[in-house]
N, C-alpha and C positions, 0 to 999 in steps of 0.2 A: 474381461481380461482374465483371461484361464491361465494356467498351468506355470505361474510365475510364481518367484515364496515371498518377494515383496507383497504382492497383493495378498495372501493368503497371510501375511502377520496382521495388513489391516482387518482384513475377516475376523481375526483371533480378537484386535482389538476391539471391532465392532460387535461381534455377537458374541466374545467369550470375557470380556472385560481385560484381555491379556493387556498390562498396562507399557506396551510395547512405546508408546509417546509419553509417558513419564519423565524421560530426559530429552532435552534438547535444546538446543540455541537459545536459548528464554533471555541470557544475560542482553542490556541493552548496548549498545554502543556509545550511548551517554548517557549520564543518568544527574551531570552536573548540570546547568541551566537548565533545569526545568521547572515548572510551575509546582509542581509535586513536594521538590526541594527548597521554594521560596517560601524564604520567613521573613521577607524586609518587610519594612511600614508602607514602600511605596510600591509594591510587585513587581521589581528588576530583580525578574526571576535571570536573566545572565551575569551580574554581576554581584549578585548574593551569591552566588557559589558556583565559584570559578573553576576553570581545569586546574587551575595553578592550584588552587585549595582540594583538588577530588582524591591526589594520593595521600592527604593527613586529615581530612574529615571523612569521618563516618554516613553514610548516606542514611536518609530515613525511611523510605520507601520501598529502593530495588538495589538493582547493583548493576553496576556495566565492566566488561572486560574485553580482552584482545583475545578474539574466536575462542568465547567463553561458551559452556555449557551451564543447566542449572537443573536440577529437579521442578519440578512444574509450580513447585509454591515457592521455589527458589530461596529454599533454606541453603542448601550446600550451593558453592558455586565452584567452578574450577574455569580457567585462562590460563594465558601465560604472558609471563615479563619478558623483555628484553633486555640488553644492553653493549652498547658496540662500544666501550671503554670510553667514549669520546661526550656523549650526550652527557647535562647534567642532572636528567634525574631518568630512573627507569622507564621504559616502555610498558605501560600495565594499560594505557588504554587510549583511543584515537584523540588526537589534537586538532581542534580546527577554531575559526574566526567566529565571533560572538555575533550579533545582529548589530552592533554599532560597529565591528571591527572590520567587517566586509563590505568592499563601496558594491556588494550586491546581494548585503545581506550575509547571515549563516549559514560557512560553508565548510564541511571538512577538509582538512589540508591530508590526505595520507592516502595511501594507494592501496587498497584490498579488493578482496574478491572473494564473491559467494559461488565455487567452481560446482560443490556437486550436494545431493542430498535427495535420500527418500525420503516421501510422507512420515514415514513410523522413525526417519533418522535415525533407522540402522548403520546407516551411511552416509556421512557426510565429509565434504571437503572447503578447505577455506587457505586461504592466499593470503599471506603478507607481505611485502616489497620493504624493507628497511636499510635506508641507507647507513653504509660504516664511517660516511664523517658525520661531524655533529650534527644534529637536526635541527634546521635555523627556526626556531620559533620566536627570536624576535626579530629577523628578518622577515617571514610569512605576515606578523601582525603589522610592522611598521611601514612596510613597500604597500599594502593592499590598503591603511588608513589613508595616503597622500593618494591613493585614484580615485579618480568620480566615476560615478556611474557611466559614463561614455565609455570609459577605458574597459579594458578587457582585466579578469581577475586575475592574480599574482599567483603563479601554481607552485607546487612542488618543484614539477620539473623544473621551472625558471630560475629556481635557486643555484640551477647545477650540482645536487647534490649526487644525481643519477648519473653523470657524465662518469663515461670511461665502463658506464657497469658494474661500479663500486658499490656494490647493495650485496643485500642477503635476499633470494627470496625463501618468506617462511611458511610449507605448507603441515595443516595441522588437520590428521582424519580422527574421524571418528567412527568405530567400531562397534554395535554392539552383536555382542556372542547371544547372551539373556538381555531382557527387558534390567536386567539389574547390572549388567556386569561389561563395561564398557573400555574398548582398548582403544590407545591412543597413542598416534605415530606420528612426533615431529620431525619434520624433512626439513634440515636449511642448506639449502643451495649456495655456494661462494661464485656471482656471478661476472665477479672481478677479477683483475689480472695478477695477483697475486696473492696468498695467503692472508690470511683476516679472523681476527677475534673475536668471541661473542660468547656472551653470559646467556642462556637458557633458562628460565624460572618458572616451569608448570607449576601453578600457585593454586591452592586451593583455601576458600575458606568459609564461613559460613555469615549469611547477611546478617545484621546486628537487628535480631527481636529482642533484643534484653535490655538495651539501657531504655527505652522511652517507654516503660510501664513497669512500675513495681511489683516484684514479685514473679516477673518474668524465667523460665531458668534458664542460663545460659548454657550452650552447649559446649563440645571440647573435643578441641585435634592434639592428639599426642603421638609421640613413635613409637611404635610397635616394635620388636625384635624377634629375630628368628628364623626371616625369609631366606633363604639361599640365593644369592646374588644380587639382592633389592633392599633398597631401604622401603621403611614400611609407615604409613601414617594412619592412626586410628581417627577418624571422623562419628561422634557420639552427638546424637539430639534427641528428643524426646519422641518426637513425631515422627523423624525420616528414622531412628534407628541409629544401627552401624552401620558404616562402609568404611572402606579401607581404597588408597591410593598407593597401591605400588608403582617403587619408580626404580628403574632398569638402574643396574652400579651400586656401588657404593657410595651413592654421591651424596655432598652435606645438607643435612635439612637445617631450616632453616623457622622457627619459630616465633610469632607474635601477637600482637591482638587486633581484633579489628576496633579498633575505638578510635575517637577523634585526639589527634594530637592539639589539642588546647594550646599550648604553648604557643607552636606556631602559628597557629590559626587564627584566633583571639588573642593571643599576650597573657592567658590565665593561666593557671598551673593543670597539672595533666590527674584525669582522674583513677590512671591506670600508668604504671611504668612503660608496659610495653605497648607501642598503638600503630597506627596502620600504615604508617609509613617509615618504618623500621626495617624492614626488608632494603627498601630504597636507601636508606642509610646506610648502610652495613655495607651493601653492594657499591655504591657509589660514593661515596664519604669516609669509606673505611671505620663507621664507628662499629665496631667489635662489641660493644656494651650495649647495644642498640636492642639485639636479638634476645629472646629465651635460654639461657642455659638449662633451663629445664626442659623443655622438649616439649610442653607445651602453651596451650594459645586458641586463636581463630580463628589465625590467617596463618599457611605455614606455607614453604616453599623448597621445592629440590635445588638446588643449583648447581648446570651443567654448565664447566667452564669449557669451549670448544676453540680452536683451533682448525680452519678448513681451508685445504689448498684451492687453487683456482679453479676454478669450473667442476668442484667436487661436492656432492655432498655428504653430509651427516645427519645421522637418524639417534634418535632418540624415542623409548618405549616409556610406555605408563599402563596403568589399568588403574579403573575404575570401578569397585565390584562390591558386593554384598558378600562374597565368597572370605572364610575368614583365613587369617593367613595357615592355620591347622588344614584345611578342605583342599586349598588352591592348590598346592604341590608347588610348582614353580611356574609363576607367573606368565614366564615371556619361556616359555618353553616353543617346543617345534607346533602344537597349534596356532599359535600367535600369526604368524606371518599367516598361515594357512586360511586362519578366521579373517583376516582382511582380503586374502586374496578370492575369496568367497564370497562376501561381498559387496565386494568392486564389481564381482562379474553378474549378481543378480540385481544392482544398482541399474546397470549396462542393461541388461532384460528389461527390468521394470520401464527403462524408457524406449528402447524399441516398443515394447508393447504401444505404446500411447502415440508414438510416431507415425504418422504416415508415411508410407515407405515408397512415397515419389520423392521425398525433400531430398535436397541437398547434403551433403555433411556439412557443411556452414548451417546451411537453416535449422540441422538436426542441433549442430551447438547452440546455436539460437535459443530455440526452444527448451531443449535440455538448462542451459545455466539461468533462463528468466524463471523456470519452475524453481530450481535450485534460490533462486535469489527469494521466490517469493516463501521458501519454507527457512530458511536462512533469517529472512524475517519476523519470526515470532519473539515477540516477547513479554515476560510478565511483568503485568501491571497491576499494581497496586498504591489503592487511596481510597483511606476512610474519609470522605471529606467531611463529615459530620465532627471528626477528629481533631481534623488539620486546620476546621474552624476555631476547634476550643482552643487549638494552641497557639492559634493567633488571639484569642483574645475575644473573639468575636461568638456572638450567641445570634443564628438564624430567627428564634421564635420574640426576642427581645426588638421594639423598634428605638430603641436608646441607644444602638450602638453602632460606630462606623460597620458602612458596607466595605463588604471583602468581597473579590473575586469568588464567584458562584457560591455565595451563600445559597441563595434558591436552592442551590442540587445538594441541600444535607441529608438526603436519604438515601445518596451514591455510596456505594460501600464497591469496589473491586478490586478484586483481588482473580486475576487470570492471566492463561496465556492469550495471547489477540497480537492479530498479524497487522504489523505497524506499516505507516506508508514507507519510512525510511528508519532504520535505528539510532542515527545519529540524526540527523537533521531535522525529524520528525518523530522523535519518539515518545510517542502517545500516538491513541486511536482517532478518527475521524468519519465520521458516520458513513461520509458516499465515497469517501475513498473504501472502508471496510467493506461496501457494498459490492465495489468494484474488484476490492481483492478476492471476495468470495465466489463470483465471474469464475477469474482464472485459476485462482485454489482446486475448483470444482474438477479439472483435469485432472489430479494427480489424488485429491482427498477430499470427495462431497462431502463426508462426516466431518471433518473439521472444518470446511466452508459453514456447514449447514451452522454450528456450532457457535461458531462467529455474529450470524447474523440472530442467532436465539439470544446473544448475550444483552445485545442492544435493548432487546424487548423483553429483559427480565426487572421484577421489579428495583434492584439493587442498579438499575443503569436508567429504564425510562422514566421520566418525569411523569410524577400523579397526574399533572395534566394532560398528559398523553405526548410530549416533546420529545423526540429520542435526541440526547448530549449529541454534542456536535466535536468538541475538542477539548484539551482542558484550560489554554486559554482564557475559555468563554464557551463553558455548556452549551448556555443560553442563546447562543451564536445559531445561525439559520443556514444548514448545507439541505440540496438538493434532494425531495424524496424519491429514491431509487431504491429504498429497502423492501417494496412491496414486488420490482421486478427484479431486484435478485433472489425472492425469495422464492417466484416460477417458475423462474429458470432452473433455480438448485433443486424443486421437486422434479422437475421435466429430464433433467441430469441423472436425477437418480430411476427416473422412472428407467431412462434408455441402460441404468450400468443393471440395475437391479430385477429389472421385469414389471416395478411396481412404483410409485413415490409414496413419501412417508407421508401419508394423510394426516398422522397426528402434527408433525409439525408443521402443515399446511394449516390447519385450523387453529391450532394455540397461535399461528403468526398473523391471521387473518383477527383475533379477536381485539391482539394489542395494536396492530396496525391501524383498525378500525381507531381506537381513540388517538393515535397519531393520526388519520386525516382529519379527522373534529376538531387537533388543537389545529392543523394548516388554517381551515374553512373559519373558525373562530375567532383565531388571533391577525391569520394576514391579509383575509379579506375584508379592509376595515370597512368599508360601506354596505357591504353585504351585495357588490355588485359582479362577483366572480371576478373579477381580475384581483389580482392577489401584488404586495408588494412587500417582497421578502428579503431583503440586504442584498448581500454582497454573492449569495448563493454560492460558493466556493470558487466564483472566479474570479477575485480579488478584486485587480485594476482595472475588467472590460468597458465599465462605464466612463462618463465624461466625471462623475462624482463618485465620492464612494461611497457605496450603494446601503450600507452598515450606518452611516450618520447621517444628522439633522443633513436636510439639504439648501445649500447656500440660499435657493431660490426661497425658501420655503415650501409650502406645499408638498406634498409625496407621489414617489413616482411605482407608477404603474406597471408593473415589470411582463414583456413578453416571455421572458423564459420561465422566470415563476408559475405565470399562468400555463403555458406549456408543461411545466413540471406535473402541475396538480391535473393536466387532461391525463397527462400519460397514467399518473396515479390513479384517477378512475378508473383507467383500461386495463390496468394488473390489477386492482380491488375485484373487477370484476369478472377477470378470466380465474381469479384463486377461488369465485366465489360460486362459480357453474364446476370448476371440478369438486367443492364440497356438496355438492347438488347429489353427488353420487352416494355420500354417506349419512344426507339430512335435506331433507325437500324443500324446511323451510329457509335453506339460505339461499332459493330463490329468490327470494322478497331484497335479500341485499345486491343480486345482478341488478333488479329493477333500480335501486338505489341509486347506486354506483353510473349507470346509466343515464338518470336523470340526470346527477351532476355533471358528467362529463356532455350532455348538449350544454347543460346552463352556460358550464365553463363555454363549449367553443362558439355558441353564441357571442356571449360576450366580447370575446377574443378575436370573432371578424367581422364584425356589426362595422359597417361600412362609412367613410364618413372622413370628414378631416382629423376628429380627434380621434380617429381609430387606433389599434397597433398595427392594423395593415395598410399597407401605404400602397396605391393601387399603381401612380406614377411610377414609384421604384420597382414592385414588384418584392419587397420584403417586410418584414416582421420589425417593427422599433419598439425602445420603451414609449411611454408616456410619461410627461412631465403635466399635472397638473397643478398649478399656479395657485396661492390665497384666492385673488382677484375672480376665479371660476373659470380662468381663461387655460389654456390646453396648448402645449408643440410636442410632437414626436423629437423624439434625442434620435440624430438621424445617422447613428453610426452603425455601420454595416459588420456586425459581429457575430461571433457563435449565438448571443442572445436571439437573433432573427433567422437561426439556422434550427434550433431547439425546438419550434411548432411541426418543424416534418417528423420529430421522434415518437409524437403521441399518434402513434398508429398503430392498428391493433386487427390482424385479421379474423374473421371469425368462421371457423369449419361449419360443415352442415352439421357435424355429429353436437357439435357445442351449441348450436340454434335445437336440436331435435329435445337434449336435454331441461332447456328451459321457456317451457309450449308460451307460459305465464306471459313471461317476460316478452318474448317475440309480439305477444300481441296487446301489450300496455304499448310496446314501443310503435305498434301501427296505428294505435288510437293518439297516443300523442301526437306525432305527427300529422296527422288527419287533420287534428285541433288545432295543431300549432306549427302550421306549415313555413312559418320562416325560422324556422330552428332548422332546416335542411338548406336555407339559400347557401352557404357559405363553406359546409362541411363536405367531402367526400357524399357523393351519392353513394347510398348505401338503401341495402331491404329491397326487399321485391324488385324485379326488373330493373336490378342493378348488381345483378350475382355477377362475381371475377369467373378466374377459372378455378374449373370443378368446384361449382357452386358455390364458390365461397364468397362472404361477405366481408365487410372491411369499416371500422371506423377510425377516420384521420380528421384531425384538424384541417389540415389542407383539401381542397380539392383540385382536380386534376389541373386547371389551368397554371394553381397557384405554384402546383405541385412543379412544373414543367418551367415556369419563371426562377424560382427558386432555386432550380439544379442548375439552369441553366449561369447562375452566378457562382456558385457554390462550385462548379468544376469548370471556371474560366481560370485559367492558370494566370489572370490579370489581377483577378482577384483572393480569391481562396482555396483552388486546388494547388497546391506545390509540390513540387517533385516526391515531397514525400509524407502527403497525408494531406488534413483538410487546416486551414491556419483556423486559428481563435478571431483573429482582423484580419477584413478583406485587404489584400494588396495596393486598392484603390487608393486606401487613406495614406496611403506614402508621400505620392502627390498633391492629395486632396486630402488635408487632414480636416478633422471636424472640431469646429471651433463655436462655441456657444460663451457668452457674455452673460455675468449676475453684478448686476451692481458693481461697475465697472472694472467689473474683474472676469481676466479671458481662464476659460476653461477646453482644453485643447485632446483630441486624442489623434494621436499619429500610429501609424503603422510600424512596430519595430519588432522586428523578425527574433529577437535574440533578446538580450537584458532587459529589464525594466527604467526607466530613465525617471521615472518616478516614486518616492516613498510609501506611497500608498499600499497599507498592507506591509511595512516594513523593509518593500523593495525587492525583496526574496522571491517575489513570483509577479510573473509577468504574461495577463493575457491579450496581450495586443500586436499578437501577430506569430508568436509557436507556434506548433503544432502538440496537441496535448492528446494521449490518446484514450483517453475514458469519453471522450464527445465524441473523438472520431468511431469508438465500438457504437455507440449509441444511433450515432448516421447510418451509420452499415445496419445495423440491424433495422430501423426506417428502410432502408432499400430495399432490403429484404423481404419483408413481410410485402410493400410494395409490389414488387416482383410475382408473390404468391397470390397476389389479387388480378394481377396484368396478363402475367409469362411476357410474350414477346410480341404484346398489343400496345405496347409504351417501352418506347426509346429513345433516349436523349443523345444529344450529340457529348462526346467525353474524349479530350476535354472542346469544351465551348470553343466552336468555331472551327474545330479541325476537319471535321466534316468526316469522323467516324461516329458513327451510331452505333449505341450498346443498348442492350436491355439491362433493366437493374438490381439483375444478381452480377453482370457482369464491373456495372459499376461499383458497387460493392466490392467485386473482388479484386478491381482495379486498385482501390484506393487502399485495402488491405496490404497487396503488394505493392504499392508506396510505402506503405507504414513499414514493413518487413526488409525492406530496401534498406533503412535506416541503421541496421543490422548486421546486413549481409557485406562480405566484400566486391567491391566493384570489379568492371573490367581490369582493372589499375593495381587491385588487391589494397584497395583503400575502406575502409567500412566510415560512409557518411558521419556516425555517431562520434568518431572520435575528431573530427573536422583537422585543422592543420596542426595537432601533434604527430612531428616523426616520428618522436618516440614508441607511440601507440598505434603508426601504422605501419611501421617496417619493423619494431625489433621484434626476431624469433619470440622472447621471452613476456614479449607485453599483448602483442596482435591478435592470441587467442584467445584473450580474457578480456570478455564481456561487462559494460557499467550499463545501467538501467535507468535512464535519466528522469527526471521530472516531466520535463517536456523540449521540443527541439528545435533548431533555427529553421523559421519559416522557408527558409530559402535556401541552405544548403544540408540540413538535417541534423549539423553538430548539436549533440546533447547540451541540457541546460540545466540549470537550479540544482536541484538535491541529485547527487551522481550515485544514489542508491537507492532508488525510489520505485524499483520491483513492482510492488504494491499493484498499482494500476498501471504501471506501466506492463507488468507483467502478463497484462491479456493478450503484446503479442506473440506469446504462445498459443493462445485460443486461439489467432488466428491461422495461425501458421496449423493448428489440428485441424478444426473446420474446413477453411480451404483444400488443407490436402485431401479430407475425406469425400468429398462429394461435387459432383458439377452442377450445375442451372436444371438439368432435365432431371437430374434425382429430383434434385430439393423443389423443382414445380411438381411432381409426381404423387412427390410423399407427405408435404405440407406436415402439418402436429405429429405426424404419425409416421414418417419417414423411417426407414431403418436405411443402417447401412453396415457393411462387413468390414474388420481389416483381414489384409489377408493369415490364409492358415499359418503365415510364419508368427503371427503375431495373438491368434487365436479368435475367437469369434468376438462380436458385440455390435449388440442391437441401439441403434439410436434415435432419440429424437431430435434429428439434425437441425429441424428447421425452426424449433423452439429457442436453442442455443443460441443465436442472434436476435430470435423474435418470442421474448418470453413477455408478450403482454395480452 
């Protein structure tokens, strides 16, 4: 990526420490119901600290705000308030339904949007939708408590508060000129039919380090005077310094503290006059008495009272800056406008660059606002749990005292920024979601993908046993190991941006990784017979039981994706472990390792038989349920769990056979010796080369290989119009019904909600389409493909009686996923399903939500409506696909390059690893 200045600040930040990422989106979108913030006796972390309580208490942890910024250790924060005269208390930050309040779980109730942003968030853009009558929140809470789960959820729109167009929308950029000095331009649109009032409150203030440790010092925002046409706010801490907030006018500041208003909160007396929800007073309640007359405090705020005619907007300036008011001259002077219009237009660059310039303009927005969404998604987290133990009362090393949620993990200390799956809905990290987010990060910022996946494996996040934390829920909790093939792929990434990949952090990830597979093999394979039975593996409700507790039957079940999991985990232990081959001979000795385990495993895994996982009649993958008794049944639900055995495949180059001679020929003497370790797996080794000599190890082999698709793209069963479902179609009809001790256990096929509690109800895999399994398929096809070219082709979909090869199926179901996205012949876009709202008005239809996961059957989005995160890989595919066809990527295999054109400037890749980095 040549001759852009976006890329060339990341340059600065990566090779010159230019601290060009020091601010940015870091503020959370909630920060109340979270486990971070409970202090009950019983861990009802949502009703220990309510929205209702977030404007008058003090957070302990982080801070969240409405399209807030923060310094990276998120001392200083800045947002902004709202208020349309009518609501009764400020807009300072999103409302939405608790996990008991929603018949589908926790949901935000509020319309935004992540429009724009580069990596270094020189530039970014953010959307707010606020309606001018009042904002029914106890109509949202109390219409969505009376539905059940069948019913559909109680929205925004439903209220009619958007009827007629009686809203503001509020867009809020962010500018920076220097790494320190940042300008900010709110736009609020009047998109109603006649004039309309609104309070503005760009609020700044600093998170409260001072009250929960003595001795702490407090920091302090006061007014400045002297600017020429600005009022001026001094922001003083110890650590960040000075900066200063000018705000455009003459307009009132407005002063107080950030502290817990005790009074209301608890009924106690307050330990400060002025506290955090004083602003909201004054503004809304008229108390005058409320604020600072002195000019200073914690929290301080400008307040723009506006008036806007109908279809008009109003602008509103700030800065943000280290510049003192003496330096600046005049703040909002004729650069001002200049330095945004600057870049806006290198924002615009930067993503041409990364575009393939066959897309669409729809696809190009696509892709442009799912990167936006996924850097829009940082935020800082922080928790000393060793801390948050003591303050509960509770001593890890002591066994006299009640268990607290993840006492084990008191050697968790973080304090970062880390890319959440959703800011509200999910805010906190998740191990295979982080995996997944560092996938798609890798397009716009390998260094802070790479960054991401180092945190997990430092000692202050991995467990001494080797466990990397899972959520904060429950650390201890069991998500999918995918950290070793994101961590390929991001060398392979960097190899194709850079010329080279960073060996060092190949090996430092390869050492901690190593004792994350020792705890899998140690902890989940209890018999020591390679099949592994790992909970609920991040997909909640898939099973008949859930998968995380005791099981009704007794006994313990077997898990085919588990054990699929930990094949694939050999095949990236072992491909990181032939490229360290280049800078130490002796981590050959660990390809052989690595190697071993993964026969043990796929032995295991297809060892033939009634109690197998492979079911020869059906032709797919099941768990196993093993019984007290000794006795054995396959759990016979046709699921992503039985689609997971095609992903542990792993092609292997001649160049990656020549570098480890060793290994090539322990693995022909095994086999020699131990000739039914090949009945079941891919024929592979000698007089079984693909094309251009390549080798291949899969779980499958070809017949299984060729059964398997042939379900998996029956659009009866699991291909849908727009991607691969999590439950096959079949169980619609056919649901699967198993009996314990006279009690029926049932799993049906339902495209959309969850209809059961399991997992809280909030996610539902039995029958979406979710797309971090669907990357994971595609890339199984792929490498498939790289072993075949166009000597293996299935019919797609089943029965149509068109035959593809399997890059082309891949790309087929890519474009399903993409389709989801796009607007239709119709100018309907799948994702927003039958909102008019969202598919006709001028004002709503170009702005993009990023769902969880999507209705099997007709694509509308589901679950968390800002969930980037992994959703946000289909941008990777929407780059991928545009860069290369089948005859490249058979041609170039590991070593692939490919060009964009001169418009866009050179770059080398390795294309074929980006889906197949194992």
């Amino acid at each position: 990526m040549n001759g852009n200045t976006e890329t060339a600040r990341l340059q600065e930040a990566r090779w010159s420490s230019v601290p060009w990422k020091k601010w940015g989106p870091y503020l959370s979108e909630r920060q109340w119901g979270t486990v971070r913030e409970d202090y009950s006796p019983d861990g009802n972390a949502w009703e220990h600290f309510s929205h209702d309580q977030a404007r008058s208490r003090a957070y302990r942890w982080g801070e969240d705000g409405l399209a807030g910024i923060s310094d990276h250790k998120q001392l200083l924060c800045f947002g902004i308030g709202l208020w349309n005269g009518r609501d009764p208390i400020l807009k300072e930050r999103l409302f939405g339904l608790t996990n008991s309040e929603g018949n589908h779980g926790e949901d935000v109730k509020e319309y935004y949007f992540y429009l724009d942003s580069t990596p270094t968030h020189s530039y970014m853009k953010y959307l707010y939708k606020y309606p001018q009558a009042a904002f029914p929140y106890d109509d949202l809470v109390r219409t969505n408590k009376l539905r059940n789960r069948g019913e559909m959820e109680y929205e925004l729109l439903d209220t009619h508060v958007f009827d007629g167009d009686r809203y503001f929308d509020v867009f809020v950029e962010y500018v920076k000129n220097t790494p320190e000095d940042i300008l900010i331009q709110i736009s609020v649109c009047n998109r109603g039919p006649e004039a309309a009032a609104l309070h503005v409150l760009p609020t700044l203030w600093f998170r409260n380090t001072w009250a929960w440790s003595s001795g702490a010092l407090k920091p302090v925002l006061n007014e400045v005077r002297g600017v020429i046409g600005a009022r001026t706010i001094a922001a003083t801490q110890a650590e960040l310094g000075e900066r200063f907030l000018y705000c455009e006018t003459d307009v009132p500041l407005l002063f107080t503290e950030n502290e817990t208003n005790n009074q209301r909160v608890f009924n106690t007396p307050n330990t400060s006059r002025y506290v955090k929800d004083a602003i909201n007073n004054y503004v809304v309640s008229g108390e005058r008495n409320a604020i600072n007359p002195a000019m200073t405090g914690t929290k301080a705020s400008a307040e723009y009272q506006l008036t806007i005619r109908a279809g008009t907007m109003a602008t509103v300036w700030l800065r943000l800056s280290d510049r003192t008011p003496a330096s600046i001259g005049d703040p909002f002077g004729s650069e001002f406008a200049e330095i945004i219009r600057v870049r806006r237009r290198e924002a615009d660059e930067f993503y041409r660059a990364i575009t393939p310039g066959w897309v669409s303009e729809d696809a190009a927005r696509v892709m442009r606002q799912a990167l936006a969404g996924m850097l829009w998604s940082k935020q800082y987290f922080e928790l000393d749990v060793d801390k948050w133990l003591e303050e509960h009362g509770a001593d890890p090393m002591r066994q006299d005292v009640p268990h607290i949620r993840n006492s084990e993990w008191f050697h968790m200390v973080n304090a970062n920024v880390i890319s959440m799956p959703d800011k509200w809905e999910y805010p906190w990290y998740a191990a295979w979601d982080l995996a997944f987010h560092a996938i798609a990060l890798s397009s716009v910022d390998v260094d802070f993908a790479k960054e991401q996946l180092d945190l997990l494996l430092q000692e202050y996040f991995l467990h001494p046993t080797g466990q990397i934390p899972a959520y904060e829920w429950n650390f201890g909790d069991v998500n999918p190991p995918v950290h070793a093939w994101a961590t390929i792929f991001l060398y392979r990434t960097e190899q194709a941006l850079h010329g080279e990949g960073d060996i060092d952090f190949l090996r430092r990830s390869f050492s901690k990784l190593m004792l994350n597979f020792s705890w899998w093999i140690n902890r989940k394979d209890r018999f020591g017979k390679n099949l592994f039975e790992c909970g609920f593996l991040g997909l909640d409700n898939i099973g008949v039981f859930d998968r995380s507790a005791s099981l009704p039957s007794g006994g313990c079940l077997e898990q085919a994706d588990g054990t699929a999991w930990m094949a694939l985990f050999c095949q990236n232990m072992m491909e990181i472990a032939v490229e360290l081959t280049c800078v130490d001979a002796s981590y050959e000795d660990m390809v052989s390792k690595f190697l071993d385990h993964f026969l043990w495993i796929a032995r295991a895994m297809n060892q033939i038989g009634p109690n197998g996982m492979w079911d020869e009649e059906d032709g797919f993958y099941y768990d196993v349920l093993r019984l007290p008794d000794g006795g054995a049944t396959r759990l016979k639900v046709r699921s992503m769990v039985g689609l997971l055995p095609l992903c542990a495949t792993t092609v292997v180059e001649p160049w990656q056979r020549e570098r480890v001679p060793h290994t090539t020929s322990i693995y022909s003497d095994r086999v020699r010796h131990m000739p039914e370790l090949l009945e079941s797996i891919h024929p592979t080794g000698p007089g079984h080369r693909g094309v251009a000599d390549r080798g291949i190890f899969a779980l499958v082999n070809p017949g299984r290989l060729r059964r398997i698709l042939s379900r998996m793209l029956d659009e009866n069963e699991f291909l849908s119009p727009f991607g691969i479902r999590a439950l096959s179609r079949y169980h619609d009809k056919h649901p699967f019904v198993f009996n314990v001790q006279g009690q029926e256990y049932r799993v049906n096929y339902l495209p959309a909600e969850s209809d059961s509690s399991m997992f809280g109800g909030n996610s539902n895999w039995r029958g979406p389409v979710w797309m971090p399994v669907n990357a994971l398929l595609m890339r199984a096809l792929l490498s498939f493909y790289l072993y075949y070219g166009d000597n293996f082709k299935v019919e797609c979909p089943t029965g149509s009686g068109h035959w593809m090869n399997l890059f082309d199926v891949a790309r087929e179901i890519a474009n399903r996923l993409i389709r989801i996205f796009l607007r239709d012949e119709s100018g309907r876009r799948p994702v927003y399903g039958g909102s008019q709202t969202f598919q006709t008005n001028p004002h709503w239809k170009e702005y993009l939500l990023f769902y969880e996961y999507f209705h099997g059957n007709n694509g509308a989005g589901l679950g968390a409506s800002h969930q980037t995160g992994w959703t946000g890989l289909i941008a990777k595919m929407i780059e991928i696909f545009g860069r290369i066809d089948a005859e490249q990527f058979l041609a170039g295999g590991k070593k692939v390059a490919f060009r964009r054109s001169e418009t866009f400037g050179d770059y080398k890749g390795d294309l074929a690893s980006l889906f197949r980095k194992s």
